[in-house]
N, C-alpha and C positions, 0 to 999 in steps of 0.2 A: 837759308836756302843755297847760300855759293857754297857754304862748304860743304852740304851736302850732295850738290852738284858734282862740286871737286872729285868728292869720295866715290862717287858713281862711274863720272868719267876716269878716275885712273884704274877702275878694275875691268876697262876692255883692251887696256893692251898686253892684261896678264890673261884673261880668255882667251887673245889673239894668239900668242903664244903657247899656250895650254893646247890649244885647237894645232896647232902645227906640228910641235909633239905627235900629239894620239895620230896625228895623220901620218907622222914619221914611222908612227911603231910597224906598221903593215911592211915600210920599205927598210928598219933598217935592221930586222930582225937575220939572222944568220939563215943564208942559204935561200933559194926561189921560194918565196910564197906560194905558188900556185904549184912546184911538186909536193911542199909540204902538206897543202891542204886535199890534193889530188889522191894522196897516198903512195907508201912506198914502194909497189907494185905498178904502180900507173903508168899507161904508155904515154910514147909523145903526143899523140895525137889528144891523150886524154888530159895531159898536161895544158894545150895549146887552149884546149874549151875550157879548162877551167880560167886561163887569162883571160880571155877575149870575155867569159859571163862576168867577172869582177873588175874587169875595165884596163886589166896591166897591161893592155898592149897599147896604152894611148900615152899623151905626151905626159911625163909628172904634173905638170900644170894645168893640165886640162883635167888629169886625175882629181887634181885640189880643188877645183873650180866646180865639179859636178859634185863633191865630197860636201863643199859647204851650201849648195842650195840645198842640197838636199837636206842637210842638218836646220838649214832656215826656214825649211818647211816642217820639220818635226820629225823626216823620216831620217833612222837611224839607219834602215837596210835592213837588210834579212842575216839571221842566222844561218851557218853554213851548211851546220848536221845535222838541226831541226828543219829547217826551211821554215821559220816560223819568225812574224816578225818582231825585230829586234824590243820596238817598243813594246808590243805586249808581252812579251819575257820579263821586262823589267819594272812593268806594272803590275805584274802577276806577283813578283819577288818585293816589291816597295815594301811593302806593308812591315813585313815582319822586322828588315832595317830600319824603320823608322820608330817600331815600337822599341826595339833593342837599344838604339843609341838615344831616344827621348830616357827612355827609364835610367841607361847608364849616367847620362846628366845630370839625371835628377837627383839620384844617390850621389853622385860626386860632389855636385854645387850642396847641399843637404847635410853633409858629413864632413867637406872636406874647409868650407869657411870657419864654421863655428869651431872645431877642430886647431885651425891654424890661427885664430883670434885668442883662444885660449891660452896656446902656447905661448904666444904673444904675452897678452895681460900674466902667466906665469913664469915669464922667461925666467933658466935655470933652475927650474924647481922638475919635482918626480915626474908629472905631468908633463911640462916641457917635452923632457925627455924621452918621454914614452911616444911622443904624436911623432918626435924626430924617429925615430925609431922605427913605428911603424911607415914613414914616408919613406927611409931605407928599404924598409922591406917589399915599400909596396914597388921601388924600381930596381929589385935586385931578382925580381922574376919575373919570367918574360909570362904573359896571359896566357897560352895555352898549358902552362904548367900550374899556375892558379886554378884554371879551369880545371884540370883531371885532379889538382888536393881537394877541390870540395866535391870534387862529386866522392868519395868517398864517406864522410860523414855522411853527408847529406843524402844521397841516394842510394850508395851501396849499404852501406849500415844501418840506415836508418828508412830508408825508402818514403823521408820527408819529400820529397819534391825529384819530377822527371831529369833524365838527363838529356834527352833527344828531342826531336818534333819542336811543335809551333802549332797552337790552337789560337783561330783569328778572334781582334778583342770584339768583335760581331756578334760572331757564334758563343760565346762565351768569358767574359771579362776573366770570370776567378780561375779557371783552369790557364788562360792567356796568362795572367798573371805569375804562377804557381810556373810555367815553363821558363818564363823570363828571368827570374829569381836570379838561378848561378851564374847564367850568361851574363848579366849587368852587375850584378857582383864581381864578375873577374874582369871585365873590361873597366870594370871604374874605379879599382883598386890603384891601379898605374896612374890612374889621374888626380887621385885623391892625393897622391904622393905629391904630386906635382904643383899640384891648387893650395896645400897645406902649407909645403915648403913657402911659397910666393906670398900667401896671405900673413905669414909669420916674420916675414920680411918687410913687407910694407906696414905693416900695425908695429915691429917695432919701432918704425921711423916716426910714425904719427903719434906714438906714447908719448915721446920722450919733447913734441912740441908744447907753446905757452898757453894754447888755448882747453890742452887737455885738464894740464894743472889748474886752470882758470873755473872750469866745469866741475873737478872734487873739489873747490875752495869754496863752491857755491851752494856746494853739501847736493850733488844729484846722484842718483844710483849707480853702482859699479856699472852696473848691464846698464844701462842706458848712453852711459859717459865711454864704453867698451863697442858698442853697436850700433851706437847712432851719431857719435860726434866724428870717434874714431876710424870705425870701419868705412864711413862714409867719404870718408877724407881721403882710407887708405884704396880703393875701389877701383881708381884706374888700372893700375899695374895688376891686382887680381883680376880683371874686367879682360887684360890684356893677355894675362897666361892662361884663362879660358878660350880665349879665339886660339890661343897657340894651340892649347891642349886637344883642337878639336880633329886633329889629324892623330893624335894618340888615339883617338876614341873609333875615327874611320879605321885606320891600320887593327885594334884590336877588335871589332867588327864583323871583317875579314877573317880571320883569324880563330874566333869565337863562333862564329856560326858553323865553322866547318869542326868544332869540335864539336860539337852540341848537336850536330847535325841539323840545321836550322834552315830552313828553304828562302834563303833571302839570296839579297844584290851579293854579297861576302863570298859565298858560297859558291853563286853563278859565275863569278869571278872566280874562283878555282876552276869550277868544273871546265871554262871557257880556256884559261891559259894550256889547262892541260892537253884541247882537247884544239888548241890553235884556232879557235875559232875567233877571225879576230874583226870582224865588226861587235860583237859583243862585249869585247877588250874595250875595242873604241868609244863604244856607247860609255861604258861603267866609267871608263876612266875619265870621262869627258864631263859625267853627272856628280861622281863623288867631287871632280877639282871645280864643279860652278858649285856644289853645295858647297864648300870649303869658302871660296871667296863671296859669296853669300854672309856665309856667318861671319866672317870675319871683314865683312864691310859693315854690317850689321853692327857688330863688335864699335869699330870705328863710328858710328853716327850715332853710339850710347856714350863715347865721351862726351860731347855736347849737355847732354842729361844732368853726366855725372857730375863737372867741372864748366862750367860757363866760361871760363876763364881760354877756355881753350883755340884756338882759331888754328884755319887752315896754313 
């Protein structure tokens, strides 16, 4: 319980932080916030009202101070050019990111251990080679370029599977499914790179200990003696480049939905920078950096699990 304690309390002063950021973005963006948002036509008088509705005429600290009750009551503010609030914008858009980055996980964690255990148990051999290889490849392209190579096969050639839209898994599991396909395919290629690489590295280190040799001398199964003595052993450090990886998988996310044309958080997140609307900035950025240390505090209280050994 302390060291879970511990791990809890040290992720409020990285929110602390995180939170003064997103509060910075509104002040440190180039140029008046309230003519930008006012429009490029706008008079001074129209300039003046849009200050005084968004609070810039007060002192910066009095700005922060009404910024974070209101975030401690759950209100994020209104959107500028919808007039629509912030929070149901982004309950509206959850759904479809949370299905895109659960499935791209899934394939990642799914392909990209067993993959890198392999490689492992066949260092230098054709195999080897081939899993390095495609980890090259999977960080030698950026995901939106992934994204438009398969939609080719797949959609234009083939018209296996959509390239656009988002059907909710409510209304429909197998169509949900069928849309999600290429998007979690090309976001979980770059991770798979990444998971592969780490897991091949840590199972070399744990092959080559006395206990491994101790377990084939005692005549137990490759796959067993590969999966369960070793892998288990080696888990931390993959454990660990998972929580790293999870910011690959937000950034391709982003990314991904706006090529796939997907109505999620990603997406609104374009549409919002472009369009300066920047409580909606604030909200997103404020949600995806508590999901991030979420997982990766999560991340940190599955050592415990992995390794008893471990203390704070």
């Amino acid at each position: 319980m302390r060291y879970v304690l511990h791990r809890i309390l040290a992720t409020l002063p990285v929110m602390a932080v995180v939170a003064v950021f997103v509060f910075s973005l509104l002040h440190l963006s180039p140029g008046d916030p309230a003519a930008i948002i006012a429009g490029e036509f706008a008079s001074p008088a129209e300039i003046a009202r849009v200050r005084v509705s968004l609070g810039l005429d007060q002192p910066l600290h009095t700005q922060f101070l009404v910024w974070v009750t209101r975030l401690a009551q759950g209100d994020f503010g209104t959107s500028i050019f919808s007039d629509i609030p912030v929070t149901r914008m982004i309950l509206q858009r959850v759904e479809p990111t949370l299905s895109l980055t659960f499935l791209s996980m899934l394939i990642t964690i799914s392909v990209a251990v067993p993959l890198g255990a392999i490689a492992a148990w066949k260092a230098n051999s054709i195999i080897d080679r081939l899993v390095m290889a495609l980890a090259v490849f999977g960080f030698s392209f950026p995901v939106f370029v992934i994204g438009y190579l398969l939609m080719f096969p797949f959609a234009i050639w083939t018209d296996l599977l959509p390239v656009q839209g988002y059907v909710s898994l409510f209304e429909d599991p197998a169509r949900w499914l069928r849309h999600l396909v290429l998007p979690s395919i090309s976001v979980s290629l770059v991770f798979i790179a990444l998971i592969a690489r780490m897991t091949r590295a840590s199972m070399l280190e744990v092959l080559s200990q006395d206990y491994v040799r101790t377990a084939h001398a005692k005549g137990l199964p490759d796959s067993k003696v590969l999966f369960k003595h070793a892998l288990q052993n080696a888990s931390v450090p993959i454990v660990t480049a998972i929580g790293i990886g999870v910011a690959l998988v937000i950034g391709g996310v982003v990314v991904t939905e706006t090529v796939f044309a997907i109505p999620g958080l990603g997406r609104l997140t374009v549409d919002s920078i472009l369009r300066r609307d920047y409580p909606v900035i604030q909200a997103i950025v404020l949600v995806f950096s508590f999901a991030y240390v979420l997982i990766n505090l999560l991340i940190d209280l599955s050592y415990k699990l992995l390794d008893p050994r471990i203390r704070y």
